[in-house]
C-alpha positions in Angstrom: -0.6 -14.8 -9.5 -0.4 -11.0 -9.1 -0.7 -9.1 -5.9 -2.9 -5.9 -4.9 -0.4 -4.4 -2.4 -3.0 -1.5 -1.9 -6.7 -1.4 -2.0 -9.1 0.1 0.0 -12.1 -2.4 -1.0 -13.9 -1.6 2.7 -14.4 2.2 1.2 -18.1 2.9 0.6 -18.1 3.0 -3.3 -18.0 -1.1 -2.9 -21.0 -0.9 -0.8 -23.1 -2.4 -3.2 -20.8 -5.3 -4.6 -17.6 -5.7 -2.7 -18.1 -9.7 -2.8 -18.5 -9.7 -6.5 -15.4 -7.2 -7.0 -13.1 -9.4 -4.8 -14.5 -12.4 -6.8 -13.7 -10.8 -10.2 -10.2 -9.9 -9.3 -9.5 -13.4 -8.0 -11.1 -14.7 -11.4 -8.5 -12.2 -12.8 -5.9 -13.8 -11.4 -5.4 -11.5 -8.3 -4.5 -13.7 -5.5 -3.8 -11.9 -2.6 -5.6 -8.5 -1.8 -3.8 -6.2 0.9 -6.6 -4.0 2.8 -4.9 -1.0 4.9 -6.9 0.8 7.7 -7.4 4.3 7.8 -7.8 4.7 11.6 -9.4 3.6 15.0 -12.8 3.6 13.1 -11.8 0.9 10.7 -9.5 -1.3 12.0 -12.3 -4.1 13.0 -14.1 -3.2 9.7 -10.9 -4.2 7.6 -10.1 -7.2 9.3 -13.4 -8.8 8.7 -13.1 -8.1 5.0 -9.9 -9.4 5.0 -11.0 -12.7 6.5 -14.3 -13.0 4.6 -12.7 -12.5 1.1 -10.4 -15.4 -0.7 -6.7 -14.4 -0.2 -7.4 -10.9 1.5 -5.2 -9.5 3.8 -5.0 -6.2 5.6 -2.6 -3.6 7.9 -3.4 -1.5 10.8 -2.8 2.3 11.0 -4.0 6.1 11.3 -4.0 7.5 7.7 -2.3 11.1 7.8 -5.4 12.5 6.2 -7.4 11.3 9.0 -5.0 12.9 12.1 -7.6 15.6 12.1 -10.2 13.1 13.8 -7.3 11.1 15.6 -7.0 11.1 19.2 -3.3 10.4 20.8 -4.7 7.5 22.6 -5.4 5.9 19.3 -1.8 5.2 19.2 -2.2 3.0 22.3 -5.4 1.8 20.9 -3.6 0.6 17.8 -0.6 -1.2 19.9 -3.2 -3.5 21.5 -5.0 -4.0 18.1 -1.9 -5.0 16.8 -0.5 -7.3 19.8 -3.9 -9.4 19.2 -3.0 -9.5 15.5 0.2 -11.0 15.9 -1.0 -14.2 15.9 -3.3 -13.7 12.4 -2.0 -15.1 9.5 -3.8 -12.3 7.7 -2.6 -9.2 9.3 0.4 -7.8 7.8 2.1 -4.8 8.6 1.6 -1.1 9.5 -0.4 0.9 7.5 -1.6 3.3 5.8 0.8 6.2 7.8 2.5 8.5 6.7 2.7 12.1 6.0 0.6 14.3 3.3 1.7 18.0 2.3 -0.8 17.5 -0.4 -3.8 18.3 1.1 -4.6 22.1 2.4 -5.0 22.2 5.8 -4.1 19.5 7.7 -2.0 20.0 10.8 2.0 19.5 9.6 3.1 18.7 13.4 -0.1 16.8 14.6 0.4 14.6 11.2 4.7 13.9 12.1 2.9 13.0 15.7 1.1 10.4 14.7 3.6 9.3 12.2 6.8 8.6 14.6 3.9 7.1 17.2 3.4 4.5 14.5 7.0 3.8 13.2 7.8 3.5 16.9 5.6 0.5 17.2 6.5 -0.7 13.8 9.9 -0.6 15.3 8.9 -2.4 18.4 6.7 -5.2 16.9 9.6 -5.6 14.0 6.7 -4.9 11.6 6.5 -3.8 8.0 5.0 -0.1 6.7 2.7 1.1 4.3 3.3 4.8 3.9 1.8 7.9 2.1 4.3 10.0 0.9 1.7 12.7 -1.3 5.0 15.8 -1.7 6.7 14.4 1.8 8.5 12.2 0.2 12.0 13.5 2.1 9.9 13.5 5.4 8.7 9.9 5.1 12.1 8.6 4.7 13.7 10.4 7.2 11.3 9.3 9.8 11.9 5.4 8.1 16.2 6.6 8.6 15.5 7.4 12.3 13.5 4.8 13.6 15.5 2.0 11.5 12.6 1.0 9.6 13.9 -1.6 6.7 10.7 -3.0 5.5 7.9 -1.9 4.0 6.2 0.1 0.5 6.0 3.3 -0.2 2.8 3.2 -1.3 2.2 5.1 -5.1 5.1 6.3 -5.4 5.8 9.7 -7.4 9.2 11.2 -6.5 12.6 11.8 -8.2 14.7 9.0 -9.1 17.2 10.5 -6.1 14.4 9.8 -3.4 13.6 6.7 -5.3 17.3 5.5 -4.5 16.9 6.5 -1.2 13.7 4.2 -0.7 15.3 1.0 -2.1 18.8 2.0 -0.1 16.2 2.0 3.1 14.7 -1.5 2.6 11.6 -0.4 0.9 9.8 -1.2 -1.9 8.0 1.2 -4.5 4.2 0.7 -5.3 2.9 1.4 -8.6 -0.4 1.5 -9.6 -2.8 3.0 -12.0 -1.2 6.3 -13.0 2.1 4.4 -15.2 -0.6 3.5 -17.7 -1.2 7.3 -18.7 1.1 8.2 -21.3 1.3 11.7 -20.3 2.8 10.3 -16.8 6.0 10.6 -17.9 8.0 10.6 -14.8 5.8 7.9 -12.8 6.5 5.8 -16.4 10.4 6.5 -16.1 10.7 5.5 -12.5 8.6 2.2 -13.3 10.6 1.5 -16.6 13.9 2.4 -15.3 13.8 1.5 -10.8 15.7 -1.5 -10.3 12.3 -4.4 -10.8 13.3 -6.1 -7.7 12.1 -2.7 -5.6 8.7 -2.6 -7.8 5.6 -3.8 -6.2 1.9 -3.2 -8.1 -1.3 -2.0 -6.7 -4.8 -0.1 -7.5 -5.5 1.9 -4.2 -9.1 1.3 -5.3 -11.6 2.9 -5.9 -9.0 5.7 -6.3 -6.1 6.0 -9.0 -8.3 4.3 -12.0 -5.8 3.1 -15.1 -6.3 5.0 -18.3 -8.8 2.8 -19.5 -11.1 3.6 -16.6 -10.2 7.0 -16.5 -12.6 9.0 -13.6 -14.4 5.5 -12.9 -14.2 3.4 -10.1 -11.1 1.3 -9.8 -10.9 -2.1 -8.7 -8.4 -4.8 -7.9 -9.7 -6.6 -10.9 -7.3 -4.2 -12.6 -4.0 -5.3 -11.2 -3.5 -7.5 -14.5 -3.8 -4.8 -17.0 -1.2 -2.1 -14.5 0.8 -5.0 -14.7 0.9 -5.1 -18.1 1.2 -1.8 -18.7 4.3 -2.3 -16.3 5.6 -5.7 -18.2 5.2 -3.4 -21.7 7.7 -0.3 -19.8 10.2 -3.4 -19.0 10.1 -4.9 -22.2 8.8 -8.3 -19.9 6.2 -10.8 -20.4 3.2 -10.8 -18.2 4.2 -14.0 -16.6 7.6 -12.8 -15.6 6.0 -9.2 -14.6 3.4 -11.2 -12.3 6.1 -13.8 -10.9 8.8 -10.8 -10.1 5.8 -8.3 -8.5 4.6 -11.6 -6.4 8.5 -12.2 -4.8 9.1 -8.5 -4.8 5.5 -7.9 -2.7 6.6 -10.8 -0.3 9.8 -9.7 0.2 8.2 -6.4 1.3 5.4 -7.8 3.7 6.7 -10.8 4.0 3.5 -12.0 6.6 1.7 -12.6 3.3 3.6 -15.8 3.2 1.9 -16.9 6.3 -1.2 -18.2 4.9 -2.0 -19.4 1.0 -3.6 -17.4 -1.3 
């Protein structure tokens, strides 16, 4: 079984067929689908999904792209949405947050607002996170360092192997996804080659980040198999052993997925 620790199937490019994508990857042999919210407007949207499709799962949190539209009470909003998830064998962790120094625009403080709002509660509810780190990747894991956060991904990872190291010293795991299967990637394809496996986790963060072979298409979780093997091929690892290791490793980072079968 392999794990999609990322994948924002409720996005509106899977309008059309999101049952029949879901379906495919679990033909695929994807068993468990992780769903993160972007925000307030989602949060009922990717819960649903997560309970209609076979094996999904989802997390709750205010995406750093969308602070524009946030309002501070969200944060309030998002500590009762989480208190009556507690009890869901689906919900599992805190996410997507994070910070983004990517994207032109966006409000640096406004954006670190939101973020310690959220680790606070991860904090307080003893909860895993799912973090963007697009160039913060120093920012991210000081905020994890001061609010004692141990658990939890950072999501698509693409720093140095020094901030890698300070990741996995943290508690967290690494996601990699489509972008190791580019040849020219040649520092994402180092880190996934060389990382210590036990911090590696695999995702698509579909629709985005398509594999080589899908290059500017839509991605899908139906693609976790071939990143994995594109990861298995960088470790000089079967598929079986690539699938088994990814599975522990993504439970060991959000460890509620072991709450209810796949």
């Amino acid at each position: 079984m392999w794990i999609d620790t990322h994948c924002h199937l409720d996005a509106s490019e899977f309008d059309a067929d999101r049952d029949d994508v879901a379906a495919a990857a679990r033909r695929a042999g994807v068993g468990r689908i992780v769903i993160p919210a972007i925000g307030r407007e989602n949060f009922a949207t990717v819960r649903e999904l997560a309970h209609r499709i076979d094996g999904g799962a989802y997390a709750l949190g205010i995406h750093p792209l969308f602070t524009p539209s946030a309002q501070e009470g969200d944060l309030d909003l998002l500590r009762l949405e989480i208190k009556a998830s507690l009890d869901d064998p689906r919900f599992v962790g805190i996410g997507e947050i994070g910070l983004d120094y990517f994207v032109a625009g966006l409000d640096d403080a406004r954006q670190q607002f939101f973020y310690d709002g959220q680790l606070q509660l991860a904090r307080q509810f003893g909860l895993p996170v799912i973090c963007h780190v697009r160039k913060s990747q120093d920012k991210v894991i000081a905020g994890l360092r001061r609010h004692q956060i141990h658990t939890g991904i950072a999501h698509a990872f693409n720093g140095s192997f020094q901030q890698a190291q300070a990741y996995i010293d943290q508690g967290l795991h690494l996601g990699f996804g489509g972008n190791l299967t580019f040849e020219r990637a040649r520092q994402i394809r180092r880190l996934a080659e060389q990382l210590p496996f036990d911090a590696l986790v695999v995702e698509t963060d579909a629709p985005d980040i398509a594999p080589s072979w899908l290059y500017k298409q839509r991605n899908s979780p139906e693609q976790i198999p071939g990143i994995g093997a594109g990861l298995a091929q960088l470790r000089h690892l079967s598929a079986d052993e690539t699938a088994l290791g990814t599975t522990a490793n993504a439970l060991a980072a959000l460890p509620r997925l072991a709450l209810s079968s796949a």
